[in-house]
N, CA, C and O atoms as a DFTB+ gen file, in Angstrom:
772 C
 N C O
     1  1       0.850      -1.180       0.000
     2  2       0.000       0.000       0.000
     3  2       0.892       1.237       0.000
     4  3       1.665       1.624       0.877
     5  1       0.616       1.747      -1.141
     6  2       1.359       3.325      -0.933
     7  2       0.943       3.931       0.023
     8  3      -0.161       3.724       0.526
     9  1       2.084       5.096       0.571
    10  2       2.128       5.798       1.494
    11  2       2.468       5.299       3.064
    12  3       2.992       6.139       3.796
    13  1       2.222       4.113       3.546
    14  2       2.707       3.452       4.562
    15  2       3.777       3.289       4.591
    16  3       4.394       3.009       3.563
    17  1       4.406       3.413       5.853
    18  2       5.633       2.817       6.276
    19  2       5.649       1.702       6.688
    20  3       4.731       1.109       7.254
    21  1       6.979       1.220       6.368
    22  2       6.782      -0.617       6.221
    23  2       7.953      -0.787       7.440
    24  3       8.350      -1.907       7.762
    25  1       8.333       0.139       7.920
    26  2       9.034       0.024       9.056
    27  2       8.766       0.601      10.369
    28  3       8.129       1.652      10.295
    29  1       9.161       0.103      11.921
    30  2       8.946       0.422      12.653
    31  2       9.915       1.730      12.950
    32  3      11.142       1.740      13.051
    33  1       8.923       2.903      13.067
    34  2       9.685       4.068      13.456
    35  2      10.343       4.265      14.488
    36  3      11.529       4.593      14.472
    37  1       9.599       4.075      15.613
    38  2      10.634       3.724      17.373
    39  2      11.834       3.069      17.176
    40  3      12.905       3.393      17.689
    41  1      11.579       1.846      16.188
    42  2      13.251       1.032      16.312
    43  2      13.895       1.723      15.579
    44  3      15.071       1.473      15.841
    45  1      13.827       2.646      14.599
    46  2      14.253       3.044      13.557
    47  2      14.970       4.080      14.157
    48  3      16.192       4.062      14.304
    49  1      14.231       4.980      14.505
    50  2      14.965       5.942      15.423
    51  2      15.990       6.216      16.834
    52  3      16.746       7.164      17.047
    53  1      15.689       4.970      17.712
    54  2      16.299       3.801      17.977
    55  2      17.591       3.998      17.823
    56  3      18.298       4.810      18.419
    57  1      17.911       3.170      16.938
    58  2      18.910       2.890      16.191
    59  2      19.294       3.930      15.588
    60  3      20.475       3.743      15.879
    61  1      19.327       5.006      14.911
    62  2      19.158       5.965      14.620
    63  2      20.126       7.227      15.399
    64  3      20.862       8.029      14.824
    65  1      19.882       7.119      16.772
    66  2      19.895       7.852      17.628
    67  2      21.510       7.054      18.140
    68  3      22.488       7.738      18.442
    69  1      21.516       5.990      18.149
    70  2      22.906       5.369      18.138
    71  2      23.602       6.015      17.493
    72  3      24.451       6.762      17.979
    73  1      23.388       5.861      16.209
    74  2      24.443       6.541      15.011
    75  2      25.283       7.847      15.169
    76  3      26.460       8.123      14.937
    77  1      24.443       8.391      15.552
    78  2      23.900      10.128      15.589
    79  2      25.042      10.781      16.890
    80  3      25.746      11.791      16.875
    81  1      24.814       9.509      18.163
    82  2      25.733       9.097      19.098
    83  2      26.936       8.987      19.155
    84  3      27.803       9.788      19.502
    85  1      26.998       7.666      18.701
    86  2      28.093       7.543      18.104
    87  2      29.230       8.463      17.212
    88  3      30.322       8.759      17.697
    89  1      28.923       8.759      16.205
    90  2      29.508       9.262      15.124
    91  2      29.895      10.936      14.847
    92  3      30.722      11.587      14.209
    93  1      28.416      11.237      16.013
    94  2      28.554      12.513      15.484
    95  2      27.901      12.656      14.146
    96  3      28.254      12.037      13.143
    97  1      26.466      13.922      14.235
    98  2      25.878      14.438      13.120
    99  2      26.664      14.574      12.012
   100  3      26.205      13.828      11.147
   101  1      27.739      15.231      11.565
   102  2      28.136      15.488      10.604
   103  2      28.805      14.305       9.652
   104  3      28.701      14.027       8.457
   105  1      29.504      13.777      10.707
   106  2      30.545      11.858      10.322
   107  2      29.448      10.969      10.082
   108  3      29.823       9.876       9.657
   109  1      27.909      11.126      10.256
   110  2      26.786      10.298      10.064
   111  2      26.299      10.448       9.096
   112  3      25.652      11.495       9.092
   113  1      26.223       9.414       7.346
   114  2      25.955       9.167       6.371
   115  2      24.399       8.944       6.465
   116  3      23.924       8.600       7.547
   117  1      23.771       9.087       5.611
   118  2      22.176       8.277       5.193
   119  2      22.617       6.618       4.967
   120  3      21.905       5.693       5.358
   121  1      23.776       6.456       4.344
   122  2      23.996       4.884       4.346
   123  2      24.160       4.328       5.849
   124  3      23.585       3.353       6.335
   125  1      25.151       5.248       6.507
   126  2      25.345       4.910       7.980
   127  2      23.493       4.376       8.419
   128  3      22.972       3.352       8.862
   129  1      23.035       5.667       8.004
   130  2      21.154       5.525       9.256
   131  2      20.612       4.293       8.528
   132  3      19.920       3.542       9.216
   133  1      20.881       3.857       6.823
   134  2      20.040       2.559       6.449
   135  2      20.770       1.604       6.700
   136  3      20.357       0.478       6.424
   137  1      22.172       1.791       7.345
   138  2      22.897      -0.284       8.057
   139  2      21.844      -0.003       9.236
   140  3      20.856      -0.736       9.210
   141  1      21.891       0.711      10.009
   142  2      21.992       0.411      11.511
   143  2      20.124       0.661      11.460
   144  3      19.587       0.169      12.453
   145  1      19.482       1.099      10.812
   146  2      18.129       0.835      10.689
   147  2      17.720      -0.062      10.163
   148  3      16.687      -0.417      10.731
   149  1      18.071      -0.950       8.972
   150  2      17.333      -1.890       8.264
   151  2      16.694      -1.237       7.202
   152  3      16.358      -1.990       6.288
   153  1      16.452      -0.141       7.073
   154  2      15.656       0.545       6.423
   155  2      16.212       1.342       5.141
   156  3      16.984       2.289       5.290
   157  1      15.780       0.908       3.870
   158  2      16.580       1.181       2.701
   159  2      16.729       2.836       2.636
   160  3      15.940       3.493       3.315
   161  1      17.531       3.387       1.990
   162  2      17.486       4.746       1.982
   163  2      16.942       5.604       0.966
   164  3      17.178       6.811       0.939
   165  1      16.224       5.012       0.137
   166  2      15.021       5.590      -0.479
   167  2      13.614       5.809       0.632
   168  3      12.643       6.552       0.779
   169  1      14.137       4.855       1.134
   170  2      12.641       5.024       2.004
   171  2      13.197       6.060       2.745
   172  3      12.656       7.163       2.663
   173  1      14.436       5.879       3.642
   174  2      14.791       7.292       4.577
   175  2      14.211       8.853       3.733
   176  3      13.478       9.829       3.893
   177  1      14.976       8.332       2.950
   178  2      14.659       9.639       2.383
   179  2      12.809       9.844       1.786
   180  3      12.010      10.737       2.068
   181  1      12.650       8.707       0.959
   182  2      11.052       9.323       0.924
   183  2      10.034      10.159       2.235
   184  3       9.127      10.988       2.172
   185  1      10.819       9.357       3.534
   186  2       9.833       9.593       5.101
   187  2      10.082      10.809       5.346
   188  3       9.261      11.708       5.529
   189  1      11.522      10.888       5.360
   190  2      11.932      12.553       5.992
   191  2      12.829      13.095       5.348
   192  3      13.484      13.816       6.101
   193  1      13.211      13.112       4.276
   194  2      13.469      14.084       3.519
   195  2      15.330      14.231       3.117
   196  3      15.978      14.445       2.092
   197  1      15.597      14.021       4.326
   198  2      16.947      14.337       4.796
   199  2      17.692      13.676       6.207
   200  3      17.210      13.239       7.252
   201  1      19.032      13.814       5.737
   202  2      20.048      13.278       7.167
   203  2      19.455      14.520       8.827
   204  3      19.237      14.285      10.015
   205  1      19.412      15.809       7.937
   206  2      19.022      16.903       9.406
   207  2      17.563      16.648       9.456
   208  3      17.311      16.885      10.638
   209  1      16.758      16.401       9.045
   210  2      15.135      15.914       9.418
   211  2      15.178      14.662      10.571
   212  3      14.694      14.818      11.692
   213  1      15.786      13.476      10.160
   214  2      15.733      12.525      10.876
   215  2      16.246      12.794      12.101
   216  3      15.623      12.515      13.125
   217  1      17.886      13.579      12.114
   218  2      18.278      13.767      13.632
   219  2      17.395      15.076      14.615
   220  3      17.377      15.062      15.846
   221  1      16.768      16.052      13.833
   222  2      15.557      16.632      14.134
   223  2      14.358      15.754      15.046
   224  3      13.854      16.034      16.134
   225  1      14.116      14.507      14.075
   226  2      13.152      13.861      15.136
   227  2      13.370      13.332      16.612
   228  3      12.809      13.539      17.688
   229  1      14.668      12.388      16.092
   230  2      15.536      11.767      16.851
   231  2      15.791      12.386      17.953
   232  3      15.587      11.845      19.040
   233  1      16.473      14.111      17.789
   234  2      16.725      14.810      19.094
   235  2      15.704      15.052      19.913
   236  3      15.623      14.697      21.089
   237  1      14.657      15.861      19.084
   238  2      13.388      15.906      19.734
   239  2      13.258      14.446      21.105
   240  3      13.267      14.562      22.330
   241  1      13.152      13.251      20.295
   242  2      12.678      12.203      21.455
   243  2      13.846      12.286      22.504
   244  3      13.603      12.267      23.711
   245  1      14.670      12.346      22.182
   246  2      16.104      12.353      22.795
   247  2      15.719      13.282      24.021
   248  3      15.702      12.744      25.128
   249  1      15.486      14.300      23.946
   250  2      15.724      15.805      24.683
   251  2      14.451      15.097      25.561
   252  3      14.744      14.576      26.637
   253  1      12.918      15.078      25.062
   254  2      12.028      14.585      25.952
   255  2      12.690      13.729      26.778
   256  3      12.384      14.087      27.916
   257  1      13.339      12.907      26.830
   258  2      13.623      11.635      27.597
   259  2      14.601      12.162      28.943
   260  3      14.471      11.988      30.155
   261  1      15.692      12.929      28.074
   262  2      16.526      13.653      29.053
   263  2      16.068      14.603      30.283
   264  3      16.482      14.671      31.441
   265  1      15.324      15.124      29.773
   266  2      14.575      16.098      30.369
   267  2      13.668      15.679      31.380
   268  3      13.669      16.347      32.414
   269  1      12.830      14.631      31.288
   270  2      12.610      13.791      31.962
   271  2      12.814      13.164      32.845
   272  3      12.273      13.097      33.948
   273  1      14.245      12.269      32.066
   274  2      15.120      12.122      33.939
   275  2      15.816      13.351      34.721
   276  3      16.038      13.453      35.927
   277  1      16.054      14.127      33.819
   278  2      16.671      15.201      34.741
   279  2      15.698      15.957      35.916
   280  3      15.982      16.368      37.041
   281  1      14.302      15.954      35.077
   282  2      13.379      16.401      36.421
   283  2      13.420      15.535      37.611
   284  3      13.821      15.758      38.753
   285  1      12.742      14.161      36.888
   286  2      13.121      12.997      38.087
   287  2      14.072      13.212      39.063
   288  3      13.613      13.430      40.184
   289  1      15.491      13.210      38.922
   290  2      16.725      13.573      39.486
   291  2      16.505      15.334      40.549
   292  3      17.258      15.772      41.420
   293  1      15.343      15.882      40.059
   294  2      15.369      16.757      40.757
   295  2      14.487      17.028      41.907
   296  3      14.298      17.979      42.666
   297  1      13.970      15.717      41.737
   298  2      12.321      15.836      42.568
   299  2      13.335      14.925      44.336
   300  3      13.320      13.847      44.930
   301  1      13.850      15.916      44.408
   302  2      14.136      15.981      46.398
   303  2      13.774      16.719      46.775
   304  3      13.352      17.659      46.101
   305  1      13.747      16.677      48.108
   306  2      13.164      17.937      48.950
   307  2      13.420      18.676      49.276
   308  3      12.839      19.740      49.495
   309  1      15.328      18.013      49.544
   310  2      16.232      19.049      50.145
   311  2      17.333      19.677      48.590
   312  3      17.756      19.015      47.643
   313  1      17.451      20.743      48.810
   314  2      18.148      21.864      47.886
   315  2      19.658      20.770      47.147
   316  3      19.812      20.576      45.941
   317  1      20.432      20.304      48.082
   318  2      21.526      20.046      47.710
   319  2      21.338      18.798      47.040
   320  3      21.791      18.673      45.902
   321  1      20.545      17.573      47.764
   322  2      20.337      16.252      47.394
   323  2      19.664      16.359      45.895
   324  3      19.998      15.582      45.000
   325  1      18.505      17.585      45.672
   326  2      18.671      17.456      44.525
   327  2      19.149      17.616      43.788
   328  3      18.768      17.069      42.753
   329  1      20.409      18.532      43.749
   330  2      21.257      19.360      42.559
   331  2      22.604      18.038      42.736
   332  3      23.411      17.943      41.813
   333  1      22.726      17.131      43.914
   334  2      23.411      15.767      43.533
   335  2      23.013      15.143      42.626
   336  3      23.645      14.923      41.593
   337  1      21.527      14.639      42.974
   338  2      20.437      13.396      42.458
   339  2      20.892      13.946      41.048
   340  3      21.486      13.082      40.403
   341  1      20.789      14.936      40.524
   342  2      20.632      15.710      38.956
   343  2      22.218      15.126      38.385
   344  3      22.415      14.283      37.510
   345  1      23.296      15.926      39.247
   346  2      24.649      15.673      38.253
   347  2      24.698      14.843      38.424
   348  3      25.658      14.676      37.671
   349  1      24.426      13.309      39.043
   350  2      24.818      12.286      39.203
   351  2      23.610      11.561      37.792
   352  3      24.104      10.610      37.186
   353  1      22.716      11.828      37.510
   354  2      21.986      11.574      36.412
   355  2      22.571      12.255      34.941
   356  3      22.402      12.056      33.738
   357  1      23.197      12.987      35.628
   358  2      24.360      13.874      33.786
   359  2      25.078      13.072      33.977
   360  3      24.731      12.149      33.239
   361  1      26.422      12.618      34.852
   362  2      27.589      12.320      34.718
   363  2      27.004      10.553      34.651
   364  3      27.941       9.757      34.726
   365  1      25.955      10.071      34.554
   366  2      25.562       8.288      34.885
   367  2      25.123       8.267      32.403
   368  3      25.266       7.435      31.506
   369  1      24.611       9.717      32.500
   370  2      24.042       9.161      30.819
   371  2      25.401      10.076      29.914
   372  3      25.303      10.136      28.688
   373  1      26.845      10.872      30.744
   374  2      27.620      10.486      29.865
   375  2      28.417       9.554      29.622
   376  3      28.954       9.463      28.518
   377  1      28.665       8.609      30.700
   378  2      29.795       7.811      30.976
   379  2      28.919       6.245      29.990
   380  3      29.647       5.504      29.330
   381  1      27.513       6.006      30.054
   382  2      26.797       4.657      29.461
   383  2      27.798       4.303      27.903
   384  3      28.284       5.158      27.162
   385  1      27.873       3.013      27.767
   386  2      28.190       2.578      26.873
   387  2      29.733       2.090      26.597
   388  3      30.604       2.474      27.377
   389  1      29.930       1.600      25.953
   390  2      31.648       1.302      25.797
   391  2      32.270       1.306      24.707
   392  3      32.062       0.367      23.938
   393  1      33.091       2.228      24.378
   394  2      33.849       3.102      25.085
   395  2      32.026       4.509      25.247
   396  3      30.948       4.509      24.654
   397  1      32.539       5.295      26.181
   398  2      31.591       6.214      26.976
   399  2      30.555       6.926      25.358
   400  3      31.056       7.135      24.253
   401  1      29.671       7.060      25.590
   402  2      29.044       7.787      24.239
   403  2      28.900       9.043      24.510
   404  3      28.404       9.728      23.616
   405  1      29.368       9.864      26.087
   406  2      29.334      10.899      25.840
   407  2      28.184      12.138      26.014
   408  3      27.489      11.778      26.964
   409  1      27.724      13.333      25.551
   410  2      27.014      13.779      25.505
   411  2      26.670      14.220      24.129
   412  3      27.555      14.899      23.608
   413  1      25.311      13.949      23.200
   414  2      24.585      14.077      22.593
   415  2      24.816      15.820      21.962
   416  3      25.468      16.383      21.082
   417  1      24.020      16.111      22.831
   418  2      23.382      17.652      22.380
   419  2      25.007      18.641      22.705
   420  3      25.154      19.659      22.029
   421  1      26.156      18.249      23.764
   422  2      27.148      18.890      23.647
   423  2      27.899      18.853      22.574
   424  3      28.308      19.924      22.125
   425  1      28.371      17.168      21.693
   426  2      28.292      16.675      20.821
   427  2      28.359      17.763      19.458
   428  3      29.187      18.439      18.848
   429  1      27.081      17.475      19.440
   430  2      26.567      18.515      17.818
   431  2      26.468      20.011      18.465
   432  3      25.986      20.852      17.706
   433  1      26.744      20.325      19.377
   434  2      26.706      21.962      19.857
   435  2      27.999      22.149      18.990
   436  3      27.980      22.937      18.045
   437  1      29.068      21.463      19.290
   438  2      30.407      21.457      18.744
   439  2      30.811      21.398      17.479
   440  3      31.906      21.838      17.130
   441  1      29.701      20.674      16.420
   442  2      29.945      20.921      15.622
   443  2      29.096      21.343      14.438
   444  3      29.366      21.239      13.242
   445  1      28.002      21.846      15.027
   446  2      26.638      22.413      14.296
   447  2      27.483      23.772      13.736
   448  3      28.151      24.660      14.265
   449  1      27.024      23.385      12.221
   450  2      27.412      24.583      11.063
   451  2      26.421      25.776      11.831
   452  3      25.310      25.415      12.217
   453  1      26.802      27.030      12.014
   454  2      26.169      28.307      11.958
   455  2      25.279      28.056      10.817
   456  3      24.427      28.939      10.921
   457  1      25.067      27.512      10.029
   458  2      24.234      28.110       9.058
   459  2      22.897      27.015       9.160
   460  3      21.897      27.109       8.448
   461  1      23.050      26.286       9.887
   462  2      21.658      25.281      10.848
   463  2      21.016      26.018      11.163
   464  3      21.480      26.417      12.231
   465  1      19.816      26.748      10.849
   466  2      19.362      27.207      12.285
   467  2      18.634      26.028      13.226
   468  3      18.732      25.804      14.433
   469  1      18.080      25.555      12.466
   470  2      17.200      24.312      12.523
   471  2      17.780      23.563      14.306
   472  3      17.314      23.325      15.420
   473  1      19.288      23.445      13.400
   474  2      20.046      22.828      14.589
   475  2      20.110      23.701      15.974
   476  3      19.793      23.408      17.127
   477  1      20.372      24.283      15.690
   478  2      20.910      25.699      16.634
   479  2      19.572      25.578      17.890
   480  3      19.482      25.103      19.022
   481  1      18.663      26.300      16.937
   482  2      17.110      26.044      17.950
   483  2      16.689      24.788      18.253
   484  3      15.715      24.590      18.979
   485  1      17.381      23.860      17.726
   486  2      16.572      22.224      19.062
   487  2      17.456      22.568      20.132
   488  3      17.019      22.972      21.210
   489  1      18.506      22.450      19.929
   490  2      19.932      22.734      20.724
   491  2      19.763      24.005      21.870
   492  3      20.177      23.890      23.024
   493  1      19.178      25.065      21.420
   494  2      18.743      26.252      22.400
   495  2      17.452      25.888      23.432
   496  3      17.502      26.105      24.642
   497  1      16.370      25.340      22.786
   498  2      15.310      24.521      23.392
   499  2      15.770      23.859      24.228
   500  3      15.499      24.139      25.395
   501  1      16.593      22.793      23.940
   502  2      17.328      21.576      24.967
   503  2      17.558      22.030      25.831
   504  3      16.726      21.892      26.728
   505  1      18.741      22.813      26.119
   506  2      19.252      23.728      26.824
   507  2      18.191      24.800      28.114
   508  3      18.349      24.804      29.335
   509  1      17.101      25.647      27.262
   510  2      16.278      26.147      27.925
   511  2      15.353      25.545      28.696
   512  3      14.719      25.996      29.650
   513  1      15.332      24.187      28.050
   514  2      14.273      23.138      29.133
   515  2      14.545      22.716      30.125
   516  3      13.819      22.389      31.064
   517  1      16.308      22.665      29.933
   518  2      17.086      21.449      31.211
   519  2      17.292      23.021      32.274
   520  3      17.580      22.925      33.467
   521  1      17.091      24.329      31.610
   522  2      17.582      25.311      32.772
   523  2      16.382      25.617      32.947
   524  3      16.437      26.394      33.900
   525  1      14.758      25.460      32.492
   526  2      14.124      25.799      33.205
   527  2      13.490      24.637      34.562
   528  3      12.916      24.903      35.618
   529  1      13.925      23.230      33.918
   530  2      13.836      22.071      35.040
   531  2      15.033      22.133      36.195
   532  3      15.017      21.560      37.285
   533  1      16.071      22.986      35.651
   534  2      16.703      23.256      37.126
   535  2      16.222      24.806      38.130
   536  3      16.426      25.271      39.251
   537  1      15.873      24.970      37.534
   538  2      15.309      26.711      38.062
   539  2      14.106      26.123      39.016
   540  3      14.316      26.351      40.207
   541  1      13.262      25.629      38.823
   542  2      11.791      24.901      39.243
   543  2      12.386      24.354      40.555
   544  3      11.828      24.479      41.645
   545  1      13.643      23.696      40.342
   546  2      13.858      22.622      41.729
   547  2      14.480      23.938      42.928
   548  3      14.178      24.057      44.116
   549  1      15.456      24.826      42.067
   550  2      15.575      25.775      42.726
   551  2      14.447      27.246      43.256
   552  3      14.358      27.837      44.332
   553  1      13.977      27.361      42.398
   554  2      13.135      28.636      43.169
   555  2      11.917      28.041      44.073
   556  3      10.712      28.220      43.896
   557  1      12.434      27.438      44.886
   558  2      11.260      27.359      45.969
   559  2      11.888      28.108      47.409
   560  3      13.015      28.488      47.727
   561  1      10.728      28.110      48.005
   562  2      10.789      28.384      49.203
   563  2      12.530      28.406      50.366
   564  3      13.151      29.297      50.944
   565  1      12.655      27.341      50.253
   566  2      13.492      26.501      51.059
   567  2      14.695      27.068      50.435
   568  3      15.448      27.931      50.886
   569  1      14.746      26.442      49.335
   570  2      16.078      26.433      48.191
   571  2      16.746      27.611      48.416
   572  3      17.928      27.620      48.760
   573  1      15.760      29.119      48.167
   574  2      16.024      30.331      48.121
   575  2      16.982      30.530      49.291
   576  3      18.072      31.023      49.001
   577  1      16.736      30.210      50.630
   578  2      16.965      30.771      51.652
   579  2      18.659      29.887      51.692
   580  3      19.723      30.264      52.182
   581  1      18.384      28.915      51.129
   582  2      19.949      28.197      50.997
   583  2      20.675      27.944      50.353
   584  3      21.500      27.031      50.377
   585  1      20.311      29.434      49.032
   586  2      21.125      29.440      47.932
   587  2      22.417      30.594      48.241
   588  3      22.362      31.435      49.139
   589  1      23.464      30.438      47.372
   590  2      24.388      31.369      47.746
   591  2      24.086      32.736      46.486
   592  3      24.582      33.861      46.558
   593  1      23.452      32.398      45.744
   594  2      22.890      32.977      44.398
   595  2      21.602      33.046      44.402
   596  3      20.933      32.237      45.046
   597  1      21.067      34.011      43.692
   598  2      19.528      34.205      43.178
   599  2      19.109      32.563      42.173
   600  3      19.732      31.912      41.336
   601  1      18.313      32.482      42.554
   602  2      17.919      30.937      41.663
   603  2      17.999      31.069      40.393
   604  3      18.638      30.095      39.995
   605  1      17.591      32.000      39.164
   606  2      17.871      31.612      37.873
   607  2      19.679      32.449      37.449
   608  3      20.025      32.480      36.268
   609  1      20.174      32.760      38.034
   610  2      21.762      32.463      38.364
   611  2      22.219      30.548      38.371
   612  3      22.775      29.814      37.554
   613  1      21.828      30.416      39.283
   614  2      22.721      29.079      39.985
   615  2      21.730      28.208      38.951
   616  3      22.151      27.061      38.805
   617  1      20.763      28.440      38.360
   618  2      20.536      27.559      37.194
   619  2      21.006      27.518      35.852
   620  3      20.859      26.559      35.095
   621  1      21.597      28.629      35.570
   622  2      22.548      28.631      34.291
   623  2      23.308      28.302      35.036
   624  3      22.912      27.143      35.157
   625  1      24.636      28.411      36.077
   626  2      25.357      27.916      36.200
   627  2      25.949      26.338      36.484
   628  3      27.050      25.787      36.499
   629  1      24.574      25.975      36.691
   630  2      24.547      24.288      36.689
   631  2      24.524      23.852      35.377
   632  3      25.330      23.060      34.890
   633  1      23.394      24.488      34.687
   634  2      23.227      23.674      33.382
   635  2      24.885      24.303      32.568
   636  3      25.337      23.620      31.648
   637  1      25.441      25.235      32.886
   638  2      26.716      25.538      32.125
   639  2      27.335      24.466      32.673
   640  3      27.522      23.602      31.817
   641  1      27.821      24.096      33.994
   642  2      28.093      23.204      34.242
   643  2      28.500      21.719      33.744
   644  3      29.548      21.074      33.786
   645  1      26.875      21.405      33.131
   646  2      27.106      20.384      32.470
   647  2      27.537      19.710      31.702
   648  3      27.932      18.551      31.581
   649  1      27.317      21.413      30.645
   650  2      28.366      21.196      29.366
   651  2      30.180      21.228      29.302
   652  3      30.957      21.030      28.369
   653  1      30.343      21.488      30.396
   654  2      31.642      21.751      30.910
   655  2      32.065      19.968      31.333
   656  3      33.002      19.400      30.773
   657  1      31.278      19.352      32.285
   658  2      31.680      17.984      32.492
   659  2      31.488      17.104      31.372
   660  3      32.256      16.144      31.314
   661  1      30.923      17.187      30.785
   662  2      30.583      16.609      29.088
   663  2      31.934      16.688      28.397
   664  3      32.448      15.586      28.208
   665  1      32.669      17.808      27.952
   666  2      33.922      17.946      27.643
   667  2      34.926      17.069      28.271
   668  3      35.482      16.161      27.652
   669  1      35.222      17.436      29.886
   670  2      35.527      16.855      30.710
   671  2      35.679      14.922      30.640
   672  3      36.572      14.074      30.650
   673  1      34.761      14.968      30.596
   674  2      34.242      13.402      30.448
   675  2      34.934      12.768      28.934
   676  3      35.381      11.622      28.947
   677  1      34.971      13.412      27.938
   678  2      35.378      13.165      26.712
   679  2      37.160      13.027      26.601
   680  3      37.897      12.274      25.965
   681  1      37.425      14.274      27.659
   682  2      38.813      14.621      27.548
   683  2      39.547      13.405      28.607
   684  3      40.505      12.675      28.350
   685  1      38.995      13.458      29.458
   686  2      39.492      12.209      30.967
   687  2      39.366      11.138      31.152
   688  3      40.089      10.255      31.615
   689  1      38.035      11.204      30.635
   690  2      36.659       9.856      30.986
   691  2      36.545       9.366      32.191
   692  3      36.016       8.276      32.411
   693  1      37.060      10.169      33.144
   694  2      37.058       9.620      34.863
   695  2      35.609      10.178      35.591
   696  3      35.572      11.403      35.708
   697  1      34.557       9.522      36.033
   698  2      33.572       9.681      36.401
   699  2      33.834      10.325      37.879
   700  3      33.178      11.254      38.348
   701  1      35.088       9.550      38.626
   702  2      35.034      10.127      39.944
   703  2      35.121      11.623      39.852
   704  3      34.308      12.504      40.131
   705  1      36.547      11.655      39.303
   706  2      36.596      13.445      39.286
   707  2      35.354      14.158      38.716
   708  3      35.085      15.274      39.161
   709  1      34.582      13.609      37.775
   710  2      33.427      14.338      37.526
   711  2      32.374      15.055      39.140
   712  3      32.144      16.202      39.525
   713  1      32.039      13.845      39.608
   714  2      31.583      13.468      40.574
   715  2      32.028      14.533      42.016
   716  3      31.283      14.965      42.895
   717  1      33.542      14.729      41.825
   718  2      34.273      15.527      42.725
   719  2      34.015      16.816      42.370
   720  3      33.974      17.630      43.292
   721  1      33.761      17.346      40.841
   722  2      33.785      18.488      40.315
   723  2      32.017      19.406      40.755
   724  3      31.625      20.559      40.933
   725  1      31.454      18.040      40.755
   726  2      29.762      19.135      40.485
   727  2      29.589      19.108      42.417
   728  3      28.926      20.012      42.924
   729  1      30.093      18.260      43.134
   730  2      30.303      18.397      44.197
   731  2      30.471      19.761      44.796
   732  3      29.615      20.265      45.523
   733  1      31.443      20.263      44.514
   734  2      32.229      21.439      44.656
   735  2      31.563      22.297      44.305
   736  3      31.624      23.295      45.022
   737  1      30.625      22.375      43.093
   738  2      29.723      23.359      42.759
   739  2      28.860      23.410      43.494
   740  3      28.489      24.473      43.991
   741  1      28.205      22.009      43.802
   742  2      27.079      22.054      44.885
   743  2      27.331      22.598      46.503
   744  3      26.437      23.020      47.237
   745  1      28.678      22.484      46.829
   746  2      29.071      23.265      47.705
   747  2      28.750      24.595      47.772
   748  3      28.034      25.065      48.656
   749  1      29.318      25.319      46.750
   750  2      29.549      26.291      46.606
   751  2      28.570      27.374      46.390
   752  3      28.865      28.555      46.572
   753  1      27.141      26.885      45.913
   754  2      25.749      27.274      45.793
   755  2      25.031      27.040      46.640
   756  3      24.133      27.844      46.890
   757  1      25.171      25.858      47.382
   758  2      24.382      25.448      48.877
   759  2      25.378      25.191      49.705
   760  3      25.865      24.061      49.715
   761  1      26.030      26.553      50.847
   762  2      26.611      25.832      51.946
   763  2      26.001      25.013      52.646
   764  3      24.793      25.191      52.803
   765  1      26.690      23.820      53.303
   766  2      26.201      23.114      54.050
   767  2      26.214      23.795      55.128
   768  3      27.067      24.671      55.274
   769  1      24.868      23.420      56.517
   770  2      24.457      23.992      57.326
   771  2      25.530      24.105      58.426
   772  3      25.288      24.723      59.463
């Protein structure tokens, strides 16, 4: 039947999202997305058009998911345990895989052509979601009174943060020192009592 897809999109993307991982947007072929999908590349291309459409979708699910656990990771009660619970959920989804896969959206930050915008704005979105899910855990009540900073301060500076251990992680690959590093931040934004 024309017009159907004869493949499963979840696995597709899936897999997909490996590549993308792996390789890096730009080092990632349409032949690369039809091995590791199954999925011939006429069809890639009939569905979405293009190599930046597909990682468009791909990030999209990507970012939901992240974003997701990162709230999770933020839902403590107390100020510091959550801004742990959180980097310990960054530094647990860069280190997965073997050798480490790293961070995604830092990834293609690095090497997204200026002339993306496309790219640019998932990438700014990403970014604005994970600092407005850290702002939320911070501007409460409690938090305020045991911040060393105004709350949407110490939330760019976390989510800058992240992208900083992402590098980090790429350059070292040592999880402890990661671990030692957002520590220190969390110090440094929430004295301990």
């Amino acid at each position: 039947m024309a017009g159907v897809r004869q493949f499963d999109e979840d696995s597709a993307f899936a897999q997909a999202l490996e590549v993308f991982w792996r390789k890096g947007f730009r080092a990632t072929s349409m032949l690369d997305l039809a091995e590791a999908t199954g999925v011939q590349r006429g069809s890639l291309y009939n569905a979405y058009g293009d190599k930046e459409e597909i990682f468009m979708r791909v990030f999209e699910r990507y970012t939901e998911r992240f974003i997701a656990g990162a709230r999770q990771a933020l839902k403590k009660p107390d100020v510091r345990d959550s801004l742990l619970a959180f980097f310990a959920f960054v530094i647990a989804s860069l280190v997965q895989g073997t050798p480490s896969r790293g961070c995604l959206s830092t990834k293609t930050a690095i090497e997204v052509d200026p002339d993306s915008p496309r790219l640019r704005e998932a990438l700014q979105k990403m970014i604005d979601q994970l600092e407005a899910a850290v702002l939320s855990a911070l501007d409460t009540p409690e938090a305020k009174t045991r911040l060393a900073i105004p709350a949407a301060q110490a939330a760019k500076l976390v989510v800058t943060m992240t992208r900083g251990i992402a590098v980090m992680e790429r350059v070292y690959g040592d999880p402890k020192s990661l671990k030692q590093t957002t520590s220190a931040l969390v110090d440094a934004l929430v004295p301990r009592h």
